[in-house]
C-alpha positions in Angstrom: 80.1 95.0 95.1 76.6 94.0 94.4 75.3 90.7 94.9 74.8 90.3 91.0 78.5 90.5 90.4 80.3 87.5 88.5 83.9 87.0 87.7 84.6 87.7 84.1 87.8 86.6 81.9 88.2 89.3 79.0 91.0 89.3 76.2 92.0 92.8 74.7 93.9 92.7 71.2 96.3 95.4 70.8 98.1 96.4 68.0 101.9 96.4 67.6 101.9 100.1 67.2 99.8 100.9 70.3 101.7 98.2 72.2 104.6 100.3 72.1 103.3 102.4 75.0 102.1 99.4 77.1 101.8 101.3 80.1 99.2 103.3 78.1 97.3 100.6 77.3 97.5 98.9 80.6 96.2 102.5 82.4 93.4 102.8 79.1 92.1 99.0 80.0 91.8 99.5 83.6 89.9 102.9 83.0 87.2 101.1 81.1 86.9 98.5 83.6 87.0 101.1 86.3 84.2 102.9 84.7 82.8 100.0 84.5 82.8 99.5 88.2 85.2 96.7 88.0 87.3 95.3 90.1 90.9 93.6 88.9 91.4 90.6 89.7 94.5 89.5 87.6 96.4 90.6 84.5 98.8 89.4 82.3 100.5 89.4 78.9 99.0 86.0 77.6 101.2 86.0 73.9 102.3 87.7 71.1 101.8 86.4 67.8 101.1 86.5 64.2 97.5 87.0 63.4 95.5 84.8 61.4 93.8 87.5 59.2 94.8 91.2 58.9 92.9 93.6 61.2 92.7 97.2 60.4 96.1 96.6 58.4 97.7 94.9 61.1 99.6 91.4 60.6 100.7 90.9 64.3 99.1 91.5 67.9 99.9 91.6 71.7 96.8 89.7 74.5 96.1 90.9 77.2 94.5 88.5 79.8 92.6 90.0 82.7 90.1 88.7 85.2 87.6 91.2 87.4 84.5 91.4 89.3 82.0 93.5 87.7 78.3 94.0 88.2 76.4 92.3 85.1 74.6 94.9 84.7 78.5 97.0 83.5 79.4 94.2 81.5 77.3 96.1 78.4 78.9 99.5 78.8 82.5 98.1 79.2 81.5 95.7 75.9 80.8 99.5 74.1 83.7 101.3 75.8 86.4 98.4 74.4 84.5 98.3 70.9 84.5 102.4 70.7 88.4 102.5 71.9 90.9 103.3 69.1 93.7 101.5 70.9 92.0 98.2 71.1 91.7 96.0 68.1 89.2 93.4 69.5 88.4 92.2 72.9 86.2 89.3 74.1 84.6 88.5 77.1 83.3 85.7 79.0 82.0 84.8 82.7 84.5 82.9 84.5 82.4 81.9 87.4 83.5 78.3 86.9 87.4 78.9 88.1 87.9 78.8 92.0 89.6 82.3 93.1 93.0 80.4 93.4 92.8 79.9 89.6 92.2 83.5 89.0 95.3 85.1 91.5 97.6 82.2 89.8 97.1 84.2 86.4 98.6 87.8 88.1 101.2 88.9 86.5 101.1 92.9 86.8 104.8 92.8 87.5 105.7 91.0 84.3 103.3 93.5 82.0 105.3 96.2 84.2 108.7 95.3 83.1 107.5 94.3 79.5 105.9 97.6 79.6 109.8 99.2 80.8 111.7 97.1 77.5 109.2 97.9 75.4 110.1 101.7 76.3 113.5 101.4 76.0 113.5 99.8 72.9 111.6 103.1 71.5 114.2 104.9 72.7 117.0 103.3 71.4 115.1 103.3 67.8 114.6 106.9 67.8 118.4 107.5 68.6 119.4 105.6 65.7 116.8 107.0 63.3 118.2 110.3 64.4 121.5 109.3 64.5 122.5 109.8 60.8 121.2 112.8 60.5 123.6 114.4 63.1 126.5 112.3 61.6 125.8 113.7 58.4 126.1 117.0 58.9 129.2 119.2 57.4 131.8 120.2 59.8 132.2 123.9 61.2 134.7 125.5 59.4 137.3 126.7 61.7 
């Protein structure tokens, strides 16, 4: 990395919809950054909660936390690659040159967003069975 790089802290808002396919967003985020030329630090689901005001008709959202490297001069382009994204409501981010690198690997939780990621899979799965469910139940006999 350059010798201009600084650590950076960024939080992506996702949607409920697109957090359905969390390993899609997890890849999508860590193609910006790595278009970006960024390096990933950490990662993590930080919460999901209700929303204080509706965004783009959404009441609820899922934060991602994640810290990189990045050369400033990226930090624009990554800015207009998050705001230009359809799968991410809002993002914001800051320097973080003021937390030792012990701080930063304590917030790693790529496992966790893994798993999350597997669950939140499984759960779409079992919704379409029962949507589809009915249907097949519903359905006259074969005469015989």
């Amino acid at each position: 990395m350059p010798d201009n790089s600084h650590v950076y802290e960024s939080m992506f808002l996702i949607s409920q919809a697109e957090a359905a396919d969390l390993n899609g967003i997890i890849a999508h985020v860590e193609e910006i950054l790595r278009r970006g030329d960024a390096e990933i630090l950490a990662m993590r689901k930080w919460d999901e909660r209700r929303l204080a005001y509706e965004i783009d008709k959404q009441r609820r959202g899922l934060y991602i936390l994640c810290y990189f490297r990045a050369p400033a001069s990226s930090i624009a382009h990554i800015e207009r690659d998050c705001n230009l994204s359809e799968r991410i409501m809002r993002t914001m981010l800051l320097r973080a040159d003021h937390l030792t690198e012990e701080e930063v690997a304590s917030q790693e939780d790529r496992t966790g967003l893994a798993t999350e990621a597997k669950l939140r899979a499984a759960r779409a799965t079992e919704r379409v069975a029962r949507e589809t469910e009915p249907e097949e139940a519903g359905e006259p006999a074969a005469a015989e």
